[in-house]
Structure formats: structure tokens, C-alpha cells
N, C-alpha and C positions, 0 to 999 in steps of 0.2 A: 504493500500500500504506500502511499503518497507520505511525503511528510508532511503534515498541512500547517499554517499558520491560521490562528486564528485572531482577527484583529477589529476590535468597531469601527463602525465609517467614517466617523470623524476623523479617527487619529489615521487612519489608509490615506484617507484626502492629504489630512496635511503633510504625512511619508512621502506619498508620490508629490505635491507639489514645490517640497521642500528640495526633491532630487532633482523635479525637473528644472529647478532654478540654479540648482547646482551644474547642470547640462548646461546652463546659459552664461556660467562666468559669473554669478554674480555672487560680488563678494558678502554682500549681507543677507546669504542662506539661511545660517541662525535665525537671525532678530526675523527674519520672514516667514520660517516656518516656525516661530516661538507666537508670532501674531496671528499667522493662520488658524494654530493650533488652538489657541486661545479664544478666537472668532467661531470657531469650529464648537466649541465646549460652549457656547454661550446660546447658541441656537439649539440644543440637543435639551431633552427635558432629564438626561441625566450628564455627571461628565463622561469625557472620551475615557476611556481602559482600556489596558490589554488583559485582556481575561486567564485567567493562571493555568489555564493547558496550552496558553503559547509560548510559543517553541523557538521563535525566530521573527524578527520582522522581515517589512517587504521590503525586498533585495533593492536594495540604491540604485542607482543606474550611471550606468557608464561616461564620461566627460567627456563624449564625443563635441558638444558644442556646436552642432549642426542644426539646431533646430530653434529660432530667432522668438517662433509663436508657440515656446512651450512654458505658457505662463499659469499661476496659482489658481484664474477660474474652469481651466479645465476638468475640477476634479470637483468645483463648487457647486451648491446645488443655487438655481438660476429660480430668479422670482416666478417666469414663465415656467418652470417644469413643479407640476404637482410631487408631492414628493406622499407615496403612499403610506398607508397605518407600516407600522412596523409588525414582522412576523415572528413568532418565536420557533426556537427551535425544536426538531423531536428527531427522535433512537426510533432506528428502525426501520421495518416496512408494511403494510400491511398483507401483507405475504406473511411475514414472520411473526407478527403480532394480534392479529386480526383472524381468528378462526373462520371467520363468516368469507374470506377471500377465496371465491370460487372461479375460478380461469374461466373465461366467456370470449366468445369471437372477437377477432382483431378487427378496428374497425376499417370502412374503408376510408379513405381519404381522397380527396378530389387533388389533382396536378394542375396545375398551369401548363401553357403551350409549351414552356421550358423544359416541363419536366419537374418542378418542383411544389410539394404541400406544403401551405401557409404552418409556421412552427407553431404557431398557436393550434391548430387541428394536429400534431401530431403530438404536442404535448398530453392534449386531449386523450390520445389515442391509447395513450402509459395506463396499462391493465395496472389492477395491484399485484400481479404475478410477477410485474416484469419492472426490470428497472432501465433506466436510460442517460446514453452517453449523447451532448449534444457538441458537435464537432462546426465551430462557427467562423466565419470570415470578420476582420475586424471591424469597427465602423471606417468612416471617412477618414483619412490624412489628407494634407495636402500633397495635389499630385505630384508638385516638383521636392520633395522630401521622399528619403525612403527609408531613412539611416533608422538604426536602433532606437532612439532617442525621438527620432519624429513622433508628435502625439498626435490624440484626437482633435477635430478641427471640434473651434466651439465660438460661436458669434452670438456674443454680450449683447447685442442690441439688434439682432435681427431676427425675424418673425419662428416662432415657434416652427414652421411649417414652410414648404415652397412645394403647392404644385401636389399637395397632399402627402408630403413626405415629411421626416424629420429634415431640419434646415443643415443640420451637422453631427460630426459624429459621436458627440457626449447624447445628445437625444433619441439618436438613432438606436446606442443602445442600451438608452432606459427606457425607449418604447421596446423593445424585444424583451426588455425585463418584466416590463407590465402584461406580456403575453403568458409569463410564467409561475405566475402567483400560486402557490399552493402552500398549505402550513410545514411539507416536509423542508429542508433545510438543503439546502445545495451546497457543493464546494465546486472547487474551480480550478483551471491548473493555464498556463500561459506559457506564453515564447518569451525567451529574455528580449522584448522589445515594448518602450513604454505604450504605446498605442494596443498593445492584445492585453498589456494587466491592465489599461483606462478601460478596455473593452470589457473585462471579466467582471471590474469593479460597476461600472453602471449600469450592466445588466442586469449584477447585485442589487444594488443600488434603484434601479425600476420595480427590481420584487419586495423592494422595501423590506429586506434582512439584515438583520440587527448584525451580525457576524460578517467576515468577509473569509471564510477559508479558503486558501490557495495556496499554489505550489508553482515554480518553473520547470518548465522541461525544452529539451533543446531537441526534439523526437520531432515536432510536429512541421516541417519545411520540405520542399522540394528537395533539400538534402537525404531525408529518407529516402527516396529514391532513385537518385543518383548514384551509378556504377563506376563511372569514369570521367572525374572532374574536366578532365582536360577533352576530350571527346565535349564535354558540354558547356565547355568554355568555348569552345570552334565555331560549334552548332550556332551560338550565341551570336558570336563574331558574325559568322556570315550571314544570320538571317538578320540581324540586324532587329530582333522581335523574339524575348526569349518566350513567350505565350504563343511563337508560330510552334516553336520547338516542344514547349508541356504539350501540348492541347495534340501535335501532330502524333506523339509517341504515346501517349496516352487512348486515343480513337485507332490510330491507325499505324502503330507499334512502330515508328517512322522516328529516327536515331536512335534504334534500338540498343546500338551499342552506349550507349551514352548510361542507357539507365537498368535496372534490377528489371525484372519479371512484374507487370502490375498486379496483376492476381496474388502471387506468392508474397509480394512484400506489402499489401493489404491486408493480409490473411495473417501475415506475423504480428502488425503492428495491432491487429483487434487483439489477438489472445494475448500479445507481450504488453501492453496497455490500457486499451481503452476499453473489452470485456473479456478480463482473462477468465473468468467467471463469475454466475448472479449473487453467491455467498459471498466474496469476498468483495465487494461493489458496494457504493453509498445507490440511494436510490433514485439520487440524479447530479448528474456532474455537468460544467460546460466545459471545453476543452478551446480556448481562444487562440485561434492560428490566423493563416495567410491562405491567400489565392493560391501560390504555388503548391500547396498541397491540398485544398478545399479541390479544385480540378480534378485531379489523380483520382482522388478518393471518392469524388462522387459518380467517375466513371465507372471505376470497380464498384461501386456499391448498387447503382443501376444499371449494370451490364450493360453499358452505353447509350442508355435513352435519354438520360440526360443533355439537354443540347449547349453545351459549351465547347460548340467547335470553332474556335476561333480561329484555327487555321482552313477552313473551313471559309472561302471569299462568299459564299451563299448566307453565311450566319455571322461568322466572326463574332460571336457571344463569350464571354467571359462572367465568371461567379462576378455579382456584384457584392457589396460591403453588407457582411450580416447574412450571409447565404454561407449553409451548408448542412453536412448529413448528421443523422439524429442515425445512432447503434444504439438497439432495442434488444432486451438480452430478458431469456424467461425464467421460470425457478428449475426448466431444465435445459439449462444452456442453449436453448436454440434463440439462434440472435435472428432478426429481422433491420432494413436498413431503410430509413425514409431521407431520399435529399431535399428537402426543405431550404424555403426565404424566409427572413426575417422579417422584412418589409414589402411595400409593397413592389419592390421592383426584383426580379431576379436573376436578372443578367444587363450585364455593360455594354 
């Protein structure tokens, strides 16, 4: 199992705002995250804690210094985003707990022309039998950023909404959190890049949990399945489009050499990971990654119905931000796989 942290939301906000100012050179990090934190405590009807089974706090982040709009209200909660009841936490599942949990038909679930169900219906869809891993694309960054340090985008004084959508990507995914509201308790596990733990945190954050458990793993990148750096350094090179390269060897096993078996190194990363089985599993996890793996994984997982063919001149669709698959695992290991949008959009 995971090592988790467990940390309230106040005091997560002002970790990460404190590091991400630390990413920007500036030299009054302290006194700025002493004020955050403090601002943070005053708005909470109890103060910020670390609660005494945690273990570790949330990992600092690296002095890249690349990113100019990684400032303290990304992690703030905004006069326009409601901010829902707080939920507590609960042990267990009602599998394990609940006598009365009788396994009943899976439901169906309706796809978009993409190929993807709304995650809000497949959260839905979570038997008590069964427990669920959800494997999600970040929110928005800015597109000319890509570094580790880049956060979510967040605009202070622009409309809650554009066009029916979240306006950026601190909303974007606390509206995904709001789709996820149930009294069980979730943990969370992320890419060391600040943008998938802002992601993991305001989805938190949208389900209004009092807790924020999480963990980093370096598993979740187009590097899992990667054979031959340099073969995909080439690719790269000459297409000048490394999503000509995912998307071509993913549908149409096209630089083969470049990368592992899709099938076989899907099928490791479920059991070595994300459901190595239902006993040993919380009974719902997020898992905050990137496009370069959200792709791979939603082909294997929908045996290619999925349409993110972006090499593909007829489609050229790509996961958009907050899209990906949900691993659905029963109380006898047989797992089921839904690719799922967050939002309303679900390809680029």
C-alpha cells in the first residue's frame, strides 16, 4: 500500500502555495506562507492540523523557476467557487461492512461520440461490491509552460464559467470534485508535478473532505511505456508532434520499436498498482497524471474505441484536461474499465 499523508486543507493550501513561491525566487517565502497560513486558519471554523497519523508532509517542489503565474491564489478558495459542507471520514466498505450488500447488475452507461461516460455516471455506477481507481488528466496549464513547477491556471476576476465550462483549471477541478461527493473518504496519489497534486487537491477540495491523503509516484507518464529513449527521442525529432508518435503507436502499433507491448505493460501497471487487488484497495482513489499516459491507457482499456486519434488527419483528437479511465475492481477481482470526461468536453 501507498504511504499516505494525511493533511487538512488549509494547511495543503498554504504547503503548496508556500513552495510554489518558493519556485518563483521569492525571497519572502516564510513571512508569505506564515500569512497564508494564518489567513487560511481564520476562514476554517476550526484551526488548520496535521492530524497524528501523518507521516510526512506535501513534498516541496523543485526551484525550477519556470513558472512566473505560480502564485498563492491558486490553491485559494475564490469568493465565486461555493465551497461545499465538509464530509467526514469512514473505514471500510460496504462490501465489508454492510451484510445487506448484494452484487446487482452493472449499470449501463451512455458514451459520447468520443467514446467517453460522463464520470459523474460512472461514479454512479460503483456497486458496493466493487471498489474504484479513477485515472484523470490534469486541469488546464498554461499552454506555453510545461515544466514540473507549471500550475493550474486560475483567473481572480474572470467569470466563473466560459461557454458552459469551468473558466480554468483550479475550477475545473473542483467541479469534477463536486461530481464525486459520497460520505466514503478518498485518497489520492500524483506525478511529482505541481499542477496533478493542485489537481488531486481541488478535486478534494470540490468533494468538500476535510482530509487531503496523498502520495507521489513517478509510474504514471508516457515513460511507463517507453522501450527505447533514444528511438523516441528520433520519433520526436522528426515528427516534429510527439502526440503524432503516442497516438500512432498506441492505435496503430506504429514506432513500435520505441515503446513496450500496450497490452502487456497495461496489464502490469493494473495489478503492480492501480488494482492489484479488491482487499487490499481503499474504496476509491484518484490517481492525477498527464495526457501522455491518459492516451495509452484509455486505448488498452477500450480496445481502441476510444477516438483519440490524433495522428489520425480525419480526427486529430486528443484527451482533453480532466478526461480519463475509471479501473473498477469487484470482491472477486474481476476488474471492468470505463474511459470517462470530467467535463463537458472530451477531446482537444
Amino acid at each position: 500500500m501507498h504511504k499516505i499523508s494525511r493533511i487538512s486543507l488549509a494547511f495543503t493550501g498554504a504547503i503548496l502555495s508556500a513552495s510554489l513561491l518558493a519556485a518563483c525566487g521569492d525571497e519572502n517565502t516564510t513571512a508569505a506562507f506564515n500569512n497564508f497560513a494564518n489567513q487560511s486558519s481564520s476562514d476554517q471554523a476550526q484551526p488548520s492540523t496535521i492530524s497524528s497519523s501523518s507521516t510526512e508532509q506535501l513534498p516541496a517542489s523543485s526551484a525550477d523557476a519556470n513558472s512566473s503565474s505560480a502564485t498563492a491564489p491558486v490553491m485559494q478558495s475564490s469568493s465565486s467557487v461555493e465551497v461545499p459542507p465538509t464530509l467526514s471520514s469512514s473505514s471500510g466498505t460496504a462490501a465489508e461492512t454492510d451484510p445487506t450488500c448484494v452484487e446487482t447488475p452493472v449499470t449501463t452507461i451512455a458514451l459520447d461520440s468520443i467514446g467517453l461516460a460522463d464520470i459523474a455516471d460512472v461514479f454512479k455506477s460503483v456497486r458496493c461490491n466493487e471498489k474504484a481507481v479513477f485515472i484523470i488528466r490534469h486541469g488546464e496549464r498554461d499552454d506555453a509552460q510545461t515544466g514540473r513547477e507549471t500550475p493550474l491556471t486560475y483567473w481572480e476576476n474572470e467569470p466563473d464559467s466560459v461557454n458552459g465550462q469551468p473558466s480554468d483549471g483550479v475550477r475545473q477541478a473542483r467541479a469534477v470534485g463536486q461530481k464525486l461527493i459520497s460520505a466514503e473518504e478518498f485518497v489520492y496519489s500524483h506525478t511529482n508535478y505541481v499542477r496533478t497534486e493542485q489537481t488531486c487537491f481541488n478535486i478534494n477540495f470540490g468533494r468538500g473532505q476535510a482530509t487531503f491523503p496523498h502520495d507521489t509516484t513517478t509510474l504514471y507518464s508516457i515513460s511507463w511505456y517507453k522501450k527505447d529513449k533514444e528511438r523516441y527521442d528520433f520519433y520526436d525529432d522528426s515528427t516534429k508532434n510527439v502526440r503524432l508518435v503516442i497516438a500512432g503507436w498506441a492505435y496503430d502499433n506504429l514506432y513500435a520499436d520505441a515503446f513496450y507491448d500496450l497490452k502487456e505493460k497495461s496489464e502490469e501497471i493494473v495489478k503492480k498498482d492501480i488494482a492489484p487487488g479488491y482487499a487490499s484497495m481503499n474504496k476509491y482513489r484518484v490517481i492525477c497524471t498527464h495526457d501522455d499516459f491518459v492516451l495509452p491507457f484509455s486505448v488498452f482499456a477500450s480496445n481502441g474505441n476510444v477516438n483519440y486519434r490524433f495522428h489520425d488527419p480525419a480526427s486529430r483528437h486528443w484527451p482533453y484536461f480532466l478526461t480519463g479511465v475509471a479501473v473498477i475492481i469487484d470482491n472477486k477481482d474481476q476488474i471492468r474499465y470505463v474511459p470517462f470526461r470530467g467535463l463537458g468536453i472530451g477531446a482537444e
